[in-house]
N, C-alpha and C positions, 0 to 999 in steps of 0.2 A: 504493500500500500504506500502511496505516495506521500509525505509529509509536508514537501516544503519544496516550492520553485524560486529559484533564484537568478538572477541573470550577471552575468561576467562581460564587461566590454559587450552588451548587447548580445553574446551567448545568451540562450536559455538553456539553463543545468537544471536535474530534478534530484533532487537527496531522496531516497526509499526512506522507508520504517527500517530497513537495515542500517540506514547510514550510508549507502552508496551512493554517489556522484557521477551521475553521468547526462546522456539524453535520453527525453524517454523510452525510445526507440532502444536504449541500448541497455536497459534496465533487465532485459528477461535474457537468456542463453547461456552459457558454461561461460569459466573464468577466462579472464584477459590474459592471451598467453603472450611469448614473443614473436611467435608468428605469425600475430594481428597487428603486428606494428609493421608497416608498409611503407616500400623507399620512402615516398613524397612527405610521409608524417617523421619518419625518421630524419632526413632532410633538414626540416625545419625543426627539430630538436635542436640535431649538429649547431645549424644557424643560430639559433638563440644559444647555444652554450660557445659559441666560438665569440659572438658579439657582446656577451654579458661577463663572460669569464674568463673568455681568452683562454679558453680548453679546447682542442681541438681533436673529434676525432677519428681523423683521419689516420690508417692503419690500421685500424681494430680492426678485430674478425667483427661484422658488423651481425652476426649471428649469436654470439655471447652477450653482445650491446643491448640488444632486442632484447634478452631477455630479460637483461639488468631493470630496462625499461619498465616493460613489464610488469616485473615485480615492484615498482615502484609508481607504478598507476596503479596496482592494487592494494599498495599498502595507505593510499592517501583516499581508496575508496572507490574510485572512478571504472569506470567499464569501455572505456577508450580515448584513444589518443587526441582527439582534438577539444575534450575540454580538458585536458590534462596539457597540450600546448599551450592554450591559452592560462592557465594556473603557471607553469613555469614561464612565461613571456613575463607575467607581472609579479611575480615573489621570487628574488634573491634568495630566502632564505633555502624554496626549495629548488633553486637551482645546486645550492651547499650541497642540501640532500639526494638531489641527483648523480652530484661528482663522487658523494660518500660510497652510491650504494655503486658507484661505476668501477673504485677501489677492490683491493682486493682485500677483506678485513676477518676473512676466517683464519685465523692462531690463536697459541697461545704458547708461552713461555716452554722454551726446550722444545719446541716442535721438530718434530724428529730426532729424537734423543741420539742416535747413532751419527747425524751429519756433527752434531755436538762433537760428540764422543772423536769422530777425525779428526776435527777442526783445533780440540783441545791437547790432543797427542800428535798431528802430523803437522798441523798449519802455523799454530800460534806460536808454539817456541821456535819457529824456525824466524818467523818475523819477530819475535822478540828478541831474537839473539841477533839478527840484522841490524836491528835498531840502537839496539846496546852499541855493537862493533863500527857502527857509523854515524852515534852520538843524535840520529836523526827520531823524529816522532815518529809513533809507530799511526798510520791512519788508515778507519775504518770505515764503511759506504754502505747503508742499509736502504736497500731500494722498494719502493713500494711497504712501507714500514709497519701501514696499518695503526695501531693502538701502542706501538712499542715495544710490543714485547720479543721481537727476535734482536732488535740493538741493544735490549737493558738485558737479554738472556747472555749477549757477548759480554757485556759488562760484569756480570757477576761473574761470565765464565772466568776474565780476565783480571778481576781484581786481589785476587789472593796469590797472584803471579807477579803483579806489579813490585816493581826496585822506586825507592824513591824518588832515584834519576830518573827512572823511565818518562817517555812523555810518551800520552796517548792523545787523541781525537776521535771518538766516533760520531759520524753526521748520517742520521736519518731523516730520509725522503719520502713524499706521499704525494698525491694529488688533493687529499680531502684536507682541507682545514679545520673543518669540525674533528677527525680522527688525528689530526695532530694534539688539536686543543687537549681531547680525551689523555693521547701518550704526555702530553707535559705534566698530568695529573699525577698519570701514575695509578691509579686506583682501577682495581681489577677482581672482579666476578672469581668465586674459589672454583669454577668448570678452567679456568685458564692457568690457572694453575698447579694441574693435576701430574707434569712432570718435574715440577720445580724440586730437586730433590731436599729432603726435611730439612738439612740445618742449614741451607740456604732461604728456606721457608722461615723458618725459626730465628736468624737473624736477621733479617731483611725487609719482612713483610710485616707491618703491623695492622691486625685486625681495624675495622672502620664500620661499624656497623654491622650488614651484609656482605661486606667488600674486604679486600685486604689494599693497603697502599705501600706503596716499594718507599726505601729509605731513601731520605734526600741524596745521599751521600752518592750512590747509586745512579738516581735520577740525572744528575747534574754532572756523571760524565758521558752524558749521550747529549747532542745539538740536536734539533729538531727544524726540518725546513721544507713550505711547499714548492714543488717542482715535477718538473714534467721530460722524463727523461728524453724525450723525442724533440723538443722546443722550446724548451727554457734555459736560459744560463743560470747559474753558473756550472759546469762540467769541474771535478774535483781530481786531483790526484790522491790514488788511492793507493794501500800497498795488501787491503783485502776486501772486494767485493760483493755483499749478496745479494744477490739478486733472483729470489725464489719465485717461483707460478707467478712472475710476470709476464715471461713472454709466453706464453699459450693465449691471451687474450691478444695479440698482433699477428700480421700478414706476415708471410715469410721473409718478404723483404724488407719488413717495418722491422722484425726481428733480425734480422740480416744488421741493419744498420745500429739498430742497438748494441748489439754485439761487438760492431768497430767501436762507436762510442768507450764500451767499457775497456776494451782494450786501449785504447790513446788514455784512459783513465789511468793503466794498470802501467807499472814499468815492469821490465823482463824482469819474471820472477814471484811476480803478484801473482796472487791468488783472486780465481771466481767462482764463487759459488752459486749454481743454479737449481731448481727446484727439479723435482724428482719427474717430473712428467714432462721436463724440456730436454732438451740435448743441443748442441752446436748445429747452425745449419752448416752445409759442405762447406760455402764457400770461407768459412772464417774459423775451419780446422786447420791450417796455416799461422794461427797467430797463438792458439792456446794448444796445449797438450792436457792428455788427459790421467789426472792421478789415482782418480779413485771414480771410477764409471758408476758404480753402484750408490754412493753421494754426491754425482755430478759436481765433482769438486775437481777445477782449473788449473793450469798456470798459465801466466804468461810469457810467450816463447819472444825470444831475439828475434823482430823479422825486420820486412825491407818497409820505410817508413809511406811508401808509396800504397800500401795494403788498408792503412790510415786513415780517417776522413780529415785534412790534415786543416781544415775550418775551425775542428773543433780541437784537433791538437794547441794549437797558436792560443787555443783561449785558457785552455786548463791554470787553475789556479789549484797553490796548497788552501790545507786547511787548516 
């Protein structure tokens, strides 16, 4: 039953007795999938988040997108795309909520306990003892970061290894600035922390309620910054990279070029870590060798700088 007609910039939207938002006509059938979202509406998303936000996206598998969509005309209620355009045209805020849910934000602390388990016996003391012998910072690259928790899980990995000399930097990256906001917090639901092992629990996390919050101490050796790996500056040198289930949402050669990207990031020697369901595409098994296939864990190999995108080499800054 119908409760309530409203109209938007002259739309006319109808709210049910469920709370649903749409037109009338679109009130009655099975749930709004990704496959009802159609180039032309798709289109004029892109256009509203490239003019409003300066997010672009171009590259994506626009088959993932869709459903991100999706799920996000159904969580505000709505049963299709054009008054759900019209809602993101005039609200910023859920433009936010659109970039959030475009993120990739499913983790939690120690995800995948064993790429840990390498990272902390094959990776870490190799670039800690580098950094010691060449007096230089040891720096870290957390891409697609989400809520925090795989840069604050290197940090605790990391910090019971730390020399006074030592100098570290880790900088985490995201698209969503609301899920940055969330990682500056710190504060985290007990399902996300179910590999966190106990006395890193025990010293670290202090109860909040429902919540637990990670120690300042902690929090404030991770930087937190939004950025768009494919077209935003600034490009970081790095000397360990993760880079997890990000590229399966890009084209192959959106992914292709990612890949140079992180390499002009890495110097010979660096390390990349990728998530379990990517691998290298061909053309940019020339720049990294591969150490441990079964944790898609990198390095970076000595090549000819011309393999480069060498736009973005000339801009890389330290951290």
């Amino acid at each position: 039953m119908t409760v309530v007609s409203i109209s938007v910039q002259g739309v006319a939207l109808i709210i049910s007795a469920e709370g649903r938002v749409g037109f009338a006509e679109d009130l009655k059938g099975p749930p709004f999938i990704g496959g009802d979202v159609l180039d032309a509406a798709y289109l004029q998303i892109s256009e509203i988040l490239q003019a409003q936000q300066g997010f672009s996206l171009a590259g994506y598998k626009a088959r993932s997108i869709k459903r991100r969509i999706a799920a996000r005309i159904r969580a505000v209620g709505m049963t299709g795309t054009e008054p759900y355009i019209v809602l993101l045209a005039e609200s910023p805020d859920e433009q936010q909520q659109l970039l959030t849910a475009l993120s990739i934000h499913v983790s939690h602390f120690f995800r995948n306990p064993s790429t840990y388990r390498e990272l902390k016996k094959k990776v870490l003391p190799v670039l800690l003892q580098r950094s010691r012998v060449n007096h230089s910072k040891l720096r870290i690259w957390s891409i697609g970061c989400a809520y925090g928790e795989e840069p604050y899980s290197l940090a605790l990995l990391l910090q019971r290894f730390l020399l006074p000399s030592d100098q570290l930097a880790i900088i985490a990256t995201d698209l969503s600035s609301a899920a940055l906001q969330r990682a500056k917090a710190g504060q985290y639901d007990p399902s996300r922390l179910t590999e966190v092992p106990e006395r890193l629990l025990r010293e670290y996390f202090q109860p909040q309620g429902k919540e637990y919050r990670l120690a300042e101490e902690i929090r404030k050796m991770v930087q937190f910054f939004r950025h768009d790996i494919l077209s935003e500056q600034p490009f970081y040198r790095a000397d360990l990279i993760l880079c997890r289930n990000v590229l399966i949402y890009f084209s192959r050669e959106q992914q292709r070029r990612i890949l140079q990207i992180l390499a002009a990031a890495l110097p010979a020697g660096g390390f990349l870590v990728l998530g379990r369901a990517e691998t290298l595409v061909t053309s940019c098994r020339e720049l990294f060798r591969c150490i441990n296939p079964a944790e898609r864990i990198y390095q970076r190999l000595e090549t000819d700088e011309q393999l480069l995108p060498m736009a973005y080499v000339q801009q890389l800054q330290d951290f």
